[in-house]
C-alpha positions as CSV (number, residue, x, y, z in Angstrom):
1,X,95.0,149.0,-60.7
2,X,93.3,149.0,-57.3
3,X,89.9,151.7,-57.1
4,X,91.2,152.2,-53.1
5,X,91.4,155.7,-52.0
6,X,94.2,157.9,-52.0
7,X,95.5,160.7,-49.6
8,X,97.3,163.4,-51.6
9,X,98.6,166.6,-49.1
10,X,98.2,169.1,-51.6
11,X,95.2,167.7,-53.1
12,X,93.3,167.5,-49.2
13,X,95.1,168.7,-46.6
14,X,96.8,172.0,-48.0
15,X,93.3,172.5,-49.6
16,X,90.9,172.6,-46.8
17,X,88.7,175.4,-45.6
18,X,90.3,175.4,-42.3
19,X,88.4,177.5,-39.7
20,X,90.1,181.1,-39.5
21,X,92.5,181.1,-36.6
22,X,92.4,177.5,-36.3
23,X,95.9,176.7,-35.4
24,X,95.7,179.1,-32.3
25,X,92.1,178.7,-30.8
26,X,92.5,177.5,-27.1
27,X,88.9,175.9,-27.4
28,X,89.7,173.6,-30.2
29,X,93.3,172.8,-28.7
30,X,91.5,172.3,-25.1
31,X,88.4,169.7,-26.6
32,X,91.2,168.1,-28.8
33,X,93.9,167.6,-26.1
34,X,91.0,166.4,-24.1
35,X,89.3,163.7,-26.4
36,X,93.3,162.4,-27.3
37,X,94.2,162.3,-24.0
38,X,90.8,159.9,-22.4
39,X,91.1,157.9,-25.8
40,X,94.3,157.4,-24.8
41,X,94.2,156.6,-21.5
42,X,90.6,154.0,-22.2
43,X,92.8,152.2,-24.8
44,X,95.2,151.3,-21.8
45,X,92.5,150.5,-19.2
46,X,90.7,148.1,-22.0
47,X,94.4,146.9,-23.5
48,X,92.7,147.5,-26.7
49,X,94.1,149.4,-29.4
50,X,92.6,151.7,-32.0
51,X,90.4,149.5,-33.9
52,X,88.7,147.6,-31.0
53,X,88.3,151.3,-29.4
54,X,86.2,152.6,-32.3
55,X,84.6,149.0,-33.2
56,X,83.1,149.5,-29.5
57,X,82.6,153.3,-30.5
58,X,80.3,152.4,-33.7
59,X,78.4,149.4,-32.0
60,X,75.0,150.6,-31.0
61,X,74.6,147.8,-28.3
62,X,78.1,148.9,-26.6
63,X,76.8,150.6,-23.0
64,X,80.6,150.6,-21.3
65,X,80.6,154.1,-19.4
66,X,84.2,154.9,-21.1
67,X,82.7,154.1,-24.9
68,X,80.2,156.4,-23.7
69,X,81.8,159.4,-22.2
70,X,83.9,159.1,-25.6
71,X,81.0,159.4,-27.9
72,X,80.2,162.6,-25.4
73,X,83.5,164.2,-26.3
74,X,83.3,163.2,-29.8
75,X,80.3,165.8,-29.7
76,X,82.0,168.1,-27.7
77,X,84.7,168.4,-30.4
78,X,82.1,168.6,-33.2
79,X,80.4,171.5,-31.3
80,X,83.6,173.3,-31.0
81,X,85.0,173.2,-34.9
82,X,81.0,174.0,-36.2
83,X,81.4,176.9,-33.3
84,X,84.9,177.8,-35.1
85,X,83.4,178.4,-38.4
86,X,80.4,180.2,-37.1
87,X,78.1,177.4,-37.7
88,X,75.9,177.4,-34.8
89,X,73.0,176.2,-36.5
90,X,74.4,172.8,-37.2
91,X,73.0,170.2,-35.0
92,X,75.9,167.5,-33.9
93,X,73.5,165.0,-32.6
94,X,75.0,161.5,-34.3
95,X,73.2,158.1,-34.6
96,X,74.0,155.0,-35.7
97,X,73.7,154.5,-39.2
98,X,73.8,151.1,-40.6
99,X,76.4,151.1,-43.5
100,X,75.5,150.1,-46.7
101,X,72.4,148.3,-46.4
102,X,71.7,148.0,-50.2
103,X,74.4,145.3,-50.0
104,X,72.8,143.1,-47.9
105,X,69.7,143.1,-50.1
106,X,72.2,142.0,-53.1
107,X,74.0,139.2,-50.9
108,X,70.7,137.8,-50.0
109,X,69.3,138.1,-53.6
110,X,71.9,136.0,-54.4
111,X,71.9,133.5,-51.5
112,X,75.1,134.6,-49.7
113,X,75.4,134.0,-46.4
114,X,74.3,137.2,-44.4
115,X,76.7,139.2,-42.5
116,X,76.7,141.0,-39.6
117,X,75.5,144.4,-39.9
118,X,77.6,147.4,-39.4
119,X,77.2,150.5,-38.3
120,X,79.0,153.9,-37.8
121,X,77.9,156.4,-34.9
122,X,78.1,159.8,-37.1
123,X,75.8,162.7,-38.4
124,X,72.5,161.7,-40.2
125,X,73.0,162.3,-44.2
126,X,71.5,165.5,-44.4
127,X,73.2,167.1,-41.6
128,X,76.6,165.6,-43.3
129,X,75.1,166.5,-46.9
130,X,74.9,170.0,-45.1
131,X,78.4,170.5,-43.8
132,X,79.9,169.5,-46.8
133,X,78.1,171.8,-48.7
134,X,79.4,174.5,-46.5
135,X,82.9,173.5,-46.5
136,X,82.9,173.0,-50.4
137,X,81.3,176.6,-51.0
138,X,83.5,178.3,-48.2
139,X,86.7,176.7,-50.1
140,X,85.4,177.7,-53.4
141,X,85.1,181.5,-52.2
142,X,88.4,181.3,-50.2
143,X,90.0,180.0,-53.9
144,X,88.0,183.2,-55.7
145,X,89.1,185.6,-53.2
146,X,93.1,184.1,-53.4
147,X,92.7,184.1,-57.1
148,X,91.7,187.5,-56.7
149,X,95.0,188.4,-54.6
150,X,97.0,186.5,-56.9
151,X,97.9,183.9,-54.1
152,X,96.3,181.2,-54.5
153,X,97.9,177.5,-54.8
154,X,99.2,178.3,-58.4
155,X,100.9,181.7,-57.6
156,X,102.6,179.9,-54.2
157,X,103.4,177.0,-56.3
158,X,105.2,179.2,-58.8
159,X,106.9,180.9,-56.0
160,X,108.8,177.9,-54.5
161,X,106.7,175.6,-53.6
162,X,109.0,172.4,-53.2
163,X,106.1,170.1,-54.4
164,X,105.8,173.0,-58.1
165,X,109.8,172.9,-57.7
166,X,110.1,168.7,-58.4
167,X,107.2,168.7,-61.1
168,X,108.9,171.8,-63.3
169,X,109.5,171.0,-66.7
170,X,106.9,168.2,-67.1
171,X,104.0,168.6,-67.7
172,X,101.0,168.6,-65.2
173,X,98.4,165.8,-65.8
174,X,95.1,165.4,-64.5
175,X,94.5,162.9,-61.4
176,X,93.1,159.7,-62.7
177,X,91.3,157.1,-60.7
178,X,89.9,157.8,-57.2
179,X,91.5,161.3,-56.7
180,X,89.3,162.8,-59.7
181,X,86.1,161.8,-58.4
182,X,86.0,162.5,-55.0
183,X,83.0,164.0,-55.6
184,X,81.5,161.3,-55.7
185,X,82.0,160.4,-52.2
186,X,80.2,163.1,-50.7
């Protein structure tokens, strides 16, 4: 069985501490609309599709005034969502951070041939470290509180959720493989 990742909708999506009021802030639809719509019109001015976009995006040596004023709006709509949850105090200042540098270390330990280094423009660690700390304890309170309330994901699911409605009758089992330690990740 392959260790690759998996995207689950009720596991991430219909889980996540969304900002309150997210779905109808005009400052979050306004930086959003506005990051989608130069991304989109820079991939057609390059002919370059989405991985070349954000290969250009990561590199540290790319200087092209369009990779640039997208990097800009990439903090823009970082600023906004931290805004959205209140979190003013988080700084959104990115840099490129090599990935995974303890594998080069191996490769050339064992005499492979090096690779080019890769990098991804995003937070330092401890500002990420940070965020997700906030996001994981603001989910585990919203969970409390709807526990609390008696609607939380179990009562909904027992009320009709379609996804509840096509596993009743068999048992539930706990997720296996990547999904039960996403933990890890963070």
């Amino acid at each position: 069985m392959k260790d690759d990742l998996t995207y689950t909708p009720s596991d991430c999506f219909e889980t996540f501490p969304f900002p309150e009021d997210w779905e109808t802030r005009p400052d979050l639809e306004a930086i959003g609309r506005e990051y989608y719509e130069f991304r989109a019109s820079l991939m057609v001015a390059n002919n370059e599709g989405l991985t070349t976009t954000y290969n250009r995006f990561h590199d540290p040596l790319e200087r092209d005034p369009g990779i640039v004023k997208l990097r800009e709006l990439h903090l823009a709509m970082d600023r906004a969502v931290l805004d959205s949850y209140g979190w003013h105090d988080v700084p959104v200042d990115c840099a490129f951070i090599e990935e995974n540098p303890q594998d080069e270390d191996a490769e050339a330990e064992r005499g492979a041939r090096p690779r080019r280094r890769k990098y991804r423009y995003r937070w330092p660690d401890d500002v990420r470290d940070d965020v997700m700390g906030r996001l994981i304890a603001l989910n585990t309170a919203r969970a409390a509180e709807e526990a609390r309330r008696g609607t939380g994901a179990d009562a909904v699911g027992k009320a009709g959720n379609p996804v509840a409605a096509r596993t009743r009758g068999r048992p539930r089992t706990a997720p296996t493989g990547p999904t039960a330690s996403q933990g890890a990740l963070l």
